[in-house]
Structure formats: structure tokens, C-alpha cells
NUKEVEX-959609 format. One record per residue: residue number from 1; residue in one letter; x, y, z of N, C-alpha, C in turn. Coordinates in pm, 1 decimal, always signed. Atoms other than C-alpha are relative to their C-alpha. Example, Ala and Ser with C-alpha at 12.3 -4.5 7.8 and 13.67 -1.06 7.14 Angstrom:
NUKEVEX-959609
<pt seq="1" type="a" n_east="+89.0" n_north="-119.0" n_up="+0.0" ca_east="+1230.0" ca_north="-450.0" ca_up="+780.0" c_east="+90.0" c_north="+120.0" c_up="+0.0"/>
<pt seq="2" type="s" n_east="-82.0" n_north="-119.0" n_up="-6.0" ca_east="+1367.0" ca_north="-106.0" ca_up="+714.0" c_east="-77.0" c_north="+109.0" c_up="+73.0"/>
end
This chain:
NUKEVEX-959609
<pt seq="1" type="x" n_east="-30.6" n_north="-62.8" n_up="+126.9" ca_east="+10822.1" ca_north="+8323.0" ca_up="+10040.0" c_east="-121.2" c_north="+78.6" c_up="-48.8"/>
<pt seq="2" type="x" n_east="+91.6" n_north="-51.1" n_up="+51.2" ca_east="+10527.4" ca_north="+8436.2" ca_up="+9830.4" c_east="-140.8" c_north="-65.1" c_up="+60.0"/>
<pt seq="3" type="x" n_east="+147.9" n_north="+11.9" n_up="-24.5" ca_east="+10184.7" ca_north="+8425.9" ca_up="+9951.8" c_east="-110.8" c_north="+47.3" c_up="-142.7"/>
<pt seq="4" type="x" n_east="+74.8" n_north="-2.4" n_up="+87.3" ca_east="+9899.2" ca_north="+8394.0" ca_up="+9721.5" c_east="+19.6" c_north="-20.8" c_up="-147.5"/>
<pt seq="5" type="x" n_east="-62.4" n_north="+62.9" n_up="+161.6" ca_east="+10111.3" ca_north="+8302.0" ca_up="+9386.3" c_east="+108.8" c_north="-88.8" c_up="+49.7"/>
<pt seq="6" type="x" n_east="-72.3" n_north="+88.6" n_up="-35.9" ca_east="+10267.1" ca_north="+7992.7" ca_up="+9345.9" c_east="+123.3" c_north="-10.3" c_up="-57.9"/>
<pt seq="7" type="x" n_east="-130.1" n_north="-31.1" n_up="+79.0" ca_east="+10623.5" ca_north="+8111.4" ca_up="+9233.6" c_east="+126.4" c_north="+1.2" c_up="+89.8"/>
<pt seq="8" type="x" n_east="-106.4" n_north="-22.3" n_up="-160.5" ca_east="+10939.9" ca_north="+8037.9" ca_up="+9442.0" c_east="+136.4" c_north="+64.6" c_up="-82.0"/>
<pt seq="9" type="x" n_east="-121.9" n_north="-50.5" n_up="+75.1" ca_east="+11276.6" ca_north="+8189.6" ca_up="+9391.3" c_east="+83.1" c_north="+13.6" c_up="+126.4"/>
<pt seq="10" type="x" n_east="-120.7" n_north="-12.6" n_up="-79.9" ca_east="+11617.9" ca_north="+8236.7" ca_up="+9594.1" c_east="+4.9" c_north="+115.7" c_up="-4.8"/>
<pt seq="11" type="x" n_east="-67.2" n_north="-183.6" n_up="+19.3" ca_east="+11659.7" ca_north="+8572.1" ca_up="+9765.5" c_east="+156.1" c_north="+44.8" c_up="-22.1"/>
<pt seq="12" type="x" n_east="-118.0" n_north="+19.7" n_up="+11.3" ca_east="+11982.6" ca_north="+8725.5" ca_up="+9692.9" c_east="+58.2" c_north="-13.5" c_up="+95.5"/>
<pt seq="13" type="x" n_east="-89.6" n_north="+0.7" n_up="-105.0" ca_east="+12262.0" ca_north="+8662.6" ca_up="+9950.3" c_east="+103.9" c_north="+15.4" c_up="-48.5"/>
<pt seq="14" type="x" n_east="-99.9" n_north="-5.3" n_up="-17.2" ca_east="+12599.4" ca_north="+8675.2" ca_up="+10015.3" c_east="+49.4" c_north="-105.4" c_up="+85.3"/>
<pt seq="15" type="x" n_east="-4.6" n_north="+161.5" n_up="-109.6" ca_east="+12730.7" ca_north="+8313.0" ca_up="+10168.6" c_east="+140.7" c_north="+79.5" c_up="+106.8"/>
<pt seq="16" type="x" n_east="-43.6" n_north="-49.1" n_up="-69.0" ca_east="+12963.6" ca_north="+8566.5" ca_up="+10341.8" c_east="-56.8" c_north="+9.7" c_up="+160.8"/>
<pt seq="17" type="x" n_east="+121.2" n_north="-80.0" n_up="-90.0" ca_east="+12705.7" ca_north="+8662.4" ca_up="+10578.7" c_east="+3.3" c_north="-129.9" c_up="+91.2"/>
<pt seq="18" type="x" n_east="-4.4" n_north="+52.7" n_up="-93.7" ca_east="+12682.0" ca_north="+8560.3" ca_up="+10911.2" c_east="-202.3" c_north="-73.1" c_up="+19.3"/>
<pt seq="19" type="x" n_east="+183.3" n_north="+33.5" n_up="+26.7" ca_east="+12289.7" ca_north="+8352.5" ca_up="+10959.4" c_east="-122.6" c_north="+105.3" c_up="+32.8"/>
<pt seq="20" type="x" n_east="+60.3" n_north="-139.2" n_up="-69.5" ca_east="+12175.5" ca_north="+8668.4" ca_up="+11154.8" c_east="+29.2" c_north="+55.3" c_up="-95.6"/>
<pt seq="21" type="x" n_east="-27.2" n_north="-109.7" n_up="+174.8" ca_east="+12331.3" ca_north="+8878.0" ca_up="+10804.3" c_east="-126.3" c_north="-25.3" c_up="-80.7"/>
<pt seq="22" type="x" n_east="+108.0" n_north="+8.8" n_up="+130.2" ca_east="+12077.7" ca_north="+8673.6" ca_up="+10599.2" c_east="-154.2" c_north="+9.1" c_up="+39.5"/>
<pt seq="23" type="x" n_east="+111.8" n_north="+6.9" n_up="-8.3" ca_east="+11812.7" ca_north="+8632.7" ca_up="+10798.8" c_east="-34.6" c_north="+162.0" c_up="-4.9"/>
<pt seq="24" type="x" n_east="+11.1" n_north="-101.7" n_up="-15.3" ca_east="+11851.9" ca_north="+9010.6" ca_up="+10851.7" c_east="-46.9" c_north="+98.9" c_up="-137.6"/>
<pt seq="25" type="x" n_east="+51.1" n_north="+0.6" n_up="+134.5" ca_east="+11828.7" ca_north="+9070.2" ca_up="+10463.8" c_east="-95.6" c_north="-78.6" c_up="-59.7"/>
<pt seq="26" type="x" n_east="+150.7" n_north="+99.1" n_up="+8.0" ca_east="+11544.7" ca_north="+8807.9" ca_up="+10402.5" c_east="-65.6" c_north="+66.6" c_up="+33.9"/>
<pt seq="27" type="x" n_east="+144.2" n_north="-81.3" n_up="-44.2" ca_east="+11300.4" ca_north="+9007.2" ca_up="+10645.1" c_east="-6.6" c_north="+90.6" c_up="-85.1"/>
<pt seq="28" type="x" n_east="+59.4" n_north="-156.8" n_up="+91.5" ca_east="+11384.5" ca_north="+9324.6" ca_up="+10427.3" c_east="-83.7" c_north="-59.9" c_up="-112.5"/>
<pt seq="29" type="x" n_east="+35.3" n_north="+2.0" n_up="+112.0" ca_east="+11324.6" ca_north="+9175.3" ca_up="+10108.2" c_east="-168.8" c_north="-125.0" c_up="+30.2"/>
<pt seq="30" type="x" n_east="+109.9" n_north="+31.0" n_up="+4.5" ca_east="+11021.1" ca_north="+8981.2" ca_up="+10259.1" c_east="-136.5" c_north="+102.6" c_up="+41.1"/>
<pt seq="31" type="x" n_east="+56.9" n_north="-90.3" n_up="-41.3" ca_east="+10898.3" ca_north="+9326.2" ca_up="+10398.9" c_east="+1.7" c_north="+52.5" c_up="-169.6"/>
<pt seq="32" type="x" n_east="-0.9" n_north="-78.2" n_up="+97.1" ca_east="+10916.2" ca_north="+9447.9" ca_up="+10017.0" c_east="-122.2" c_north="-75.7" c_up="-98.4"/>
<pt seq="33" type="x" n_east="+129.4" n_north="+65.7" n_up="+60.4" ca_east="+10675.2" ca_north="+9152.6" ca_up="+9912.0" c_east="-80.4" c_north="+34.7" c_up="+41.7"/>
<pt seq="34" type="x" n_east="+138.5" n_north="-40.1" n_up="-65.8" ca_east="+10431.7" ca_north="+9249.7" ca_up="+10177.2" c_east="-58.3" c_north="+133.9" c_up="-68.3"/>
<pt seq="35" type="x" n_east="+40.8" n_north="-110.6" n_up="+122.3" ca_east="+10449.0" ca_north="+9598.3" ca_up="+10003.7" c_east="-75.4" c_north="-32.8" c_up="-113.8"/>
<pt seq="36" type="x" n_east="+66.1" n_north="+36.1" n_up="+154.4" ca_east="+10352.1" ca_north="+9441.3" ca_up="+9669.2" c_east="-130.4" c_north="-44.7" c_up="+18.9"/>
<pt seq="37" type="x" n_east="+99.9" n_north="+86.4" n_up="+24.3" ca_east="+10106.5" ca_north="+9206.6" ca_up="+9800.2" c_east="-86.7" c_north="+63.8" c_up="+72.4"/>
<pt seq="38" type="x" n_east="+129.5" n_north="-0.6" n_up="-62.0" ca_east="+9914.2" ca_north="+9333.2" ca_up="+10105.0" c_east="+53.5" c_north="+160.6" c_up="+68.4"/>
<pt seq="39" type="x" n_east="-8.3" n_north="-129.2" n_up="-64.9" ca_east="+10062.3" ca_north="+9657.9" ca_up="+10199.0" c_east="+68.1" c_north="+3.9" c_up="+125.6"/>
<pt seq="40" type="x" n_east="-112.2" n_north="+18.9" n_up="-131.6" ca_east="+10289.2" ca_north="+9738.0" ca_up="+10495.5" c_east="-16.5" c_north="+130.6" c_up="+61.1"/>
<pt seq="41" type="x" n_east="+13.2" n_north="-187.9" n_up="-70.3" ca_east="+10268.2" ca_north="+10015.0" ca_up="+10746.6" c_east="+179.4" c_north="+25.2" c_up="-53.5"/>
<pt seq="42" type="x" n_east="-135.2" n_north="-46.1" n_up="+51.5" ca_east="+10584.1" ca_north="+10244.0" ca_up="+10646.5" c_east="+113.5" c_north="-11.5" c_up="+141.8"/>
<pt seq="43" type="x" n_east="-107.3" n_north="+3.8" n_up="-105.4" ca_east="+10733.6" ca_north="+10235.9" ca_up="+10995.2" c_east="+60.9" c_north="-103.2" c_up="+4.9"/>
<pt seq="44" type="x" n_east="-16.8" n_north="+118.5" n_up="-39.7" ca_east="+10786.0" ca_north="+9886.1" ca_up="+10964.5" c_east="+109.7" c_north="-68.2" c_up="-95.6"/>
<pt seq="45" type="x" n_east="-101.4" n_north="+34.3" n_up="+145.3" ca_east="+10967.6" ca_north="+9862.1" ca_up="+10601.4" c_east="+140.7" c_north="+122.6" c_up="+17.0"/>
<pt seq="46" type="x" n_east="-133.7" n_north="-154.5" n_up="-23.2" ca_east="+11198.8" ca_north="+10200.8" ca_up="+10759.9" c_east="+81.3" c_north="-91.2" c_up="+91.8"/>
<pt seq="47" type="x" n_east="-109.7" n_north="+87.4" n_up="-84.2" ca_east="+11310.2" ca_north="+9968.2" ca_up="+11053.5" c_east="+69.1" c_north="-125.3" c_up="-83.1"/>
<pt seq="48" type="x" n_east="-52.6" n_north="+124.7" n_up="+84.2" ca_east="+11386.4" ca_north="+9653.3" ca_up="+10817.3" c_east="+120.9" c_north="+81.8" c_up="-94.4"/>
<pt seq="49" type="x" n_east="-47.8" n_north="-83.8" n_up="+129.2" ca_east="+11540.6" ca_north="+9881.7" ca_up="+10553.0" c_east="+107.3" c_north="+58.1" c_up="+98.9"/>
<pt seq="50" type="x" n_east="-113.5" n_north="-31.1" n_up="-93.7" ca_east="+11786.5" ca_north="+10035.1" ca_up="+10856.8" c_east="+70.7" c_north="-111.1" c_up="+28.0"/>
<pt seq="51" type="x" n_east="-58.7" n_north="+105.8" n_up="-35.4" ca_east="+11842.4" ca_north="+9678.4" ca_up="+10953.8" c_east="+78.0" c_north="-66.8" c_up="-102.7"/>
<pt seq="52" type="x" n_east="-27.2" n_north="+12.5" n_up="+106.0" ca_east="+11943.1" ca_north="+9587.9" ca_up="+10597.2" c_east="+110.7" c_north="+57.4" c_up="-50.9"/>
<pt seq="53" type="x" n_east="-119.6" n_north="-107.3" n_up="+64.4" ca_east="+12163.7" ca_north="+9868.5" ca_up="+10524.0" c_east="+129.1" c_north="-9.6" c_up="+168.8"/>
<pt seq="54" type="x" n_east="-66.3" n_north="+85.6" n_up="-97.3" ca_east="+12387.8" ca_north="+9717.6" ca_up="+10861.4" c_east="+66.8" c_north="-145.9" c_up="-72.2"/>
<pt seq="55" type="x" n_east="-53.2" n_north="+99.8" n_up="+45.0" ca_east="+12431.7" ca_north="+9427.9" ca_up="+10650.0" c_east="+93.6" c_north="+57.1" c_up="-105.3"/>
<pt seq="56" type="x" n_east="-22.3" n_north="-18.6" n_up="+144.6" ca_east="+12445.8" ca_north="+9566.9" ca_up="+10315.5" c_east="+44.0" c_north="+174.9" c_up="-4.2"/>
<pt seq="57" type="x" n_east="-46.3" n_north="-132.3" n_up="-10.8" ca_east="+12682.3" ca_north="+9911.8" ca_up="+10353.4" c_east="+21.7" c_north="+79.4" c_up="-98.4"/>
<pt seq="58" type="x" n_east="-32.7" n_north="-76.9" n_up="+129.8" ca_east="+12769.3" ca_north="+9990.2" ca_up="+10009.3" c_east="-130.0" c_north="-14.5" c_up="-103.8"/>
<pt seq="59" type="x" n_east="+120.0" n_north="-50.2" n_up="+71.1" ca_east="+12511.9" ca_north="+10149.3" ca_up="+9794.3" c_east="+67.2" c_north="-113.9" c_up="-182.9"/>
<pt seq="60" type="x" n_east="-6.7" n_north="+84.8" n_up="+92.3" ca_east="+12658.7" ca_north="+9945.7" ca_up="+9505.2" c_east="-12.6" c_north="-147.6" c_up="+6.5"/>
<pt seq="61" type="x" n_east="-14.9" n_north="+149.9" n_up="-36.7" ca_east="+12620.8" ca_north="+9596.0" ca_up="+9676.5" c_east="-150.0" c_north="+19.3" c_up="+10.3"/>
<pt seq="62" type="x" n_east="+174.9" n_north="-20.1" n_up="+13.7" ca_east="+12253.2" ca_north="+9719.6" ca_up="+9753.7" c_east="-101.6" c_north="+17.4" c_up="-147.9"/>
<pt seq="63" type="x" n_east="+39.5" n_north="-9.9" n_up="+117.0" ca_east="+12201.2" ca_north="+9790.6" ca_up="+9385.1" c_east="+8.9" c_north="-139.2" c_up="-112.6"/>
<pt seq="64" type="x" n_east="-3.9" n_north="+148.7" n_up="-0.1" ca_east="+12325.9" ca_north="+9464.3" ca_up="+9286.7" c_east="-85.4" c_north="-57.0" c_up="+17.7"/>
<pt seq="65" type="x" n_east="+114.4" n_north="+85.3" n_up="-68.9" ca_east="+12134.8" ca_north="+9255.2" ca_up="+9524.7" c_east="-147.3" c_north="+70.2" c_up="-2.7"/>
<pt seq="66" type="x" n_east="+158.4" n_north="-32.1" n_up="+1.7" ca_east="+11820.1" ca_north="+9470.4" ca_up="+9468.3" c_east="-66.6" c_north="-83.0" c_up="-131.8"/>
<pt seq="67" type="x" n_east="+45.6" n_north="+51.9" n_up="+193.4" ca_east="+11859.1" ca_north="+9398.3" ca_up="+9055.4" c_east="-21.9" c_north="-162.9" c_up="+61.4"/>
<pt seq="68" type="x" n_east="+55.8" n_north="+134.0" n_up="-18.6" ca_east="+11875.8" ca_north="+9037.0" ca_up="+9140.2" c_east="-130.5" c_north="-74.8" c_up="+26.1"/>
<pt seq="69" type="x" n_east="+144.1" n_north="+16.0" n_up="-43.1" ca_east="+11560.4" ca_north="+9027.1" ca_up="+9362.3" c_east="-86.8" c_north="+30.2" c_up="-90.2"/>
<pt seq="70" type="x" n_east="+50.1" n_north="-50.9" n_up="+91.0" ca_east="+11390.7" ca_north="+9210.8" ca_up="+9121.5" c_east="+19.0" c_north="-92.1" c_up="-151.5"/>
<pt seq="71" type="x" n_east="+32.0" n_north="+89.0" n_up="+75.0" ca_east="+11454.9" ca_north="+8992.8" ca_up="+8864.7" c_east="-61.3" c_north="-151.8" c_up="+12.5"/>
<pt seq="72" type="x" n_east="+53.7" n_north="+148.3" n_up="-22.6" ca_east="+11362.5" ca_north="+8675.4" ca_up="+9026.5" c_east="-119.6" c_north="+34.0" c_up="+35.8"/>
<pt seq="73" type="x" n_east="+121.4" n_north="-31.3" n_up="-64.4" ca_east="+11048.5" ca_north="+8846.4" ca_up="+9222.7" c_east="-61.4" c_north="+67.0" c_up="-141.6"/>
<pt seq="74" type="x" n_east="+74.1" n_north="-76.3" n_up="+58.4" ca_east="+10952.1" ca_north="+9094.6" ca_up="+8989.4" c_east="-27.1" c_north="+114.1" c_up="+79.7"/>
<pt seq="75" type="x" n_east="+20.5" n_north="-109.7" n_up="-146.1" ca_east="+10935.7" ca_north="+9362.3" ca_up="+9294.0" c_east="+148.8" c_north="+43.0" c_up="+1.9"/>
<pt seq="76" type="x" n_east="-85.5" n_north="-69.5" n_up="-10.0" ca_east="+11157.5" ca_north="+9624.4" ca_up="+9302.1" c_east="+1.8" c_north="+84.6" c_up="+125.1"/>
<pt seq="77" type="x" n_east="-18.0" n_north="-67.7" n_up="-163.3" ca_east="+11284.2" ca_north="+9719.2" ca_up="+9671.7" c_east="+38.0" c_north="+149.2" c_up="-9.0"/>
<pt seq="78" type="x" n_east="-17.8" n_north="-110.7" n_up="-11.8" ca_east="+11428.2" ca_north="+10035.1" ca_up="+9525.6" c_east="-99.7" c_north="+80.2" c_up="-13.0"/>
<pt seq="79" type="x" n_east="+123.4" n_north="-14.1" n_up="-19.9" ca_east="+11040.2" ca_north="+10115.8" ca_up="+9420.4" c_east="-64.5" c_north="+36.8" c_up="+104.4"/>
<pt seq="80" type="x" n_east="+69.6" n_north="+29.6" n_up="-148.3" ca_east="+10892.7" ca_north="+10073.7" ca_up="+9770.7" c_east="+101.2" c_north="+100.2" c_up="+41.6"/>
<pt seq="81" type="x" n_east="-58.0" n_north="-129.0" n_up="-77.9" ca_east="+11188.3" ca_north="+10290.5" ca_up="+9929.4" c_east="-54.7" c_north="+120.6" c_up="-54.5"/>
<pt seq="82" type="x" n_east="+23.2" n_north="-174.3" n_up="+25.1" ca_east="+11097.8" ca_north="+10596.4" ca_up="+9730.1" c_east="-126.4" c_north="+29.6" c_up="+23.1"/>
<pt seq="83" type="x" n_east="+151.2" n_north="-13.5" n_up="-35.0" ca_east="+10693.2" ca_north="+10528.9" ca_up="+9805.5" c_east="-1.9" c_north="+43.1" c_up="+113.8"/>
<pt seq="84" type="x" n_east="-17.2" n_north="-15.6" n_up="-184.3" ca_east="+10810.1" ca_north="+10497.8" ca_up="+10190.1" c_east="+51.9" c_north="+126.2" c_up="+21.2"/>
<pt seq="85" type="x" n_east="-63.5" n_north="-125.5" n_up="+16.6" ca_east="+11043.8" ca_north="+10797.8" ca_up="+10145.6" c_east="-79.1" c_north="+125.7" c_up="-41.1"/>
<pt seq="86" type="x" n_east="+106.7" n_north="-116.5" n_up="+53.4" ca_east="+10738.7" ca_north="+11026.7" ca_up="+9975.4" c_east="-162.7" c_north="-29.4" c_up="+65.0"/>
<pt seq="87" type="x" n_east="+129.7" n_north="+14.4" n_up="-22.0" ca_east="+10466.6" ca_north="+10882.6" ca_up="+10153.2" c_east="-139.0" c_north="+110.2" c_up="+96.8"/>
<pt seq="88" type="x" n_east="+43.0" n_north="-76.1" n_up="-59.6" ca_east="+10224.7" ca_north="+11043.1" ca_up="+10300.6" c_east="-127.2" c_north="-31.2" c_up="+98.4"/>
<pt seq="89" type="x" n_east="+56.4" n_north="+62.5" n_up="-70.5" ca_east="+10037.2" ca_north="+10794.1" ca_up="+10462.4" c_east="+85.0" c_north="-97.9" c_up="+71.5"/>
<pt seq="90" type="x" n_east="-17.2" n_north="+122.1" n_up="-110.0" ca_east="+10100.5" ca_north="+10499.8" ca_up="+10759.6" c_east="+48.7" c_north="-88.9" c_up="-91.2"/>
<pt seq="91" type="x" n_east="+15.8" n_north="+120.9" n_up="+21.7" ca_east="+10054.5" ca_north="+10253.6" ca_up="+10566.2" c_east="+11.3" c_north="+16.6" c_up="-161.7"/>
<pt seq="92" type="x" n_east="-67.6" n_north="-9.9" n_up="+128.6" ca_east="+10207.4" ca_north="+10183.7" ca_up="+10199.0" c_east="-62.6" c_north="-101.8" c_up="-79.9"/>
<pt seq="93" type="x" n_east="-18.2" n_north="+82.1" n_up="+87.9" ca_east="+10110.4" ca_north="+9960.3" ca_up="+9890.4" c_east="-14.9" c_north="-7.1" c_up="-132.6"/>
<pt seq="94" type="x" n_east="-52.6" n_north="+5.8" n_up="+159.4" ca_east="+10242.6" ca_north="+9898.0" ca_up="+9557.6" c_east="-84.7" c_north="-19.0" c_up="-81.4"/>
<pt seq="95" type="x" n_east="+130.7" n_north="+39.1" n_up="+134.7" ca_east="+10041.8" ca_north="+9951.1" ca_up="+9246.9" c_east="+64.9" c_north="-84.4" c_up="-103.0"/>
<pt seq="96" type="x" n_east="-71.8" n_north="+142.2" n_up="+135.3" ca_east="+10124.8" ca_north="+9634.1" ca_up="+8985.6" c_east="+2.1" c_north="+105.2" c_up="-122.0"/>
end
């Protein structure tokens, strides 16, 4: 979960989801902490974020489950896409 703060929380899911579905959405949204916390090369949050959107097809189920995360984390995955999406470096990380 979180490295370096001691705060836990439930990512969002869908108990639909096959264990490969969640674990497949977990890495994204644990690739969106690494953003926050220690920085992530961008190639790495583009493959998770492809793998993610395989689970999660509708842009309104992704908006959903982002708000959720975002309220329990405090990290906003839609944030980090538009950094990754405009970046202009390798390697990405979120200003608090």
C-alpha cells in the first residue's frame, strides 16, 4: 500500500472482476502512488494505465473508481495521466 506514511485504505474494485481484473487495477493505482511518492518513469505508468483501461472500458466507470481512490488516497490518477500525457521528461513526479 503506502510507503513512508502510515495510512491504509481499500483500493476501489469491482467484486465483478476476475483476480487478474483486480490485481490488474491495483498495479495501476499503485503505479499512481509511486507518482506521488517517489516518481515513476512515464513508460511504465503508460503500460499500467493501457492495462487498466482492459479492465476498466468505460470512461465513466474510470471516473468513478478514480473519485473513490482519490478520496481515500488523496492522489488523483486523473492528475498523473495528464503529467504523463504532457510530459516532457522519462521520468514523472507529482508536486503535493
Amino acid at each position: 500500500m503506502k510507503e513512508g506514511r502510515n495510512v491504509e485504505y481499500s483500493y476501489p474494485i469491482n467484486l465483478d472482476w476476475s483476480k487478474d481484473e483486480m490485481a490488474t487495477v491495483i498495479n495501476f493505482y499503485q503505479a499512481v502512488e509511486k507518482a506521488y511518492e517517489v516518481g515513476i518513469d512515464a513508460s511504465e505508468i503508460k503500460a499500467k494505465y493501457s492495462d487498466f483501461k482492459q479492465v476498466v472500458r468505460s470512461i465513466g466507470e474510470e471516473k468513478s473508481l478514480g473519485k473513490e481512490f482519490e478520496k481515500a488516497s488523496g492522489y488523483s490518477a486523473y492528475r498523473v495521466m495528464q503529467l504523463v500525457k504532457n510530459a516532457t521528461t522519462s521520468k514523472i513526479k507529482m508536486q503535493p
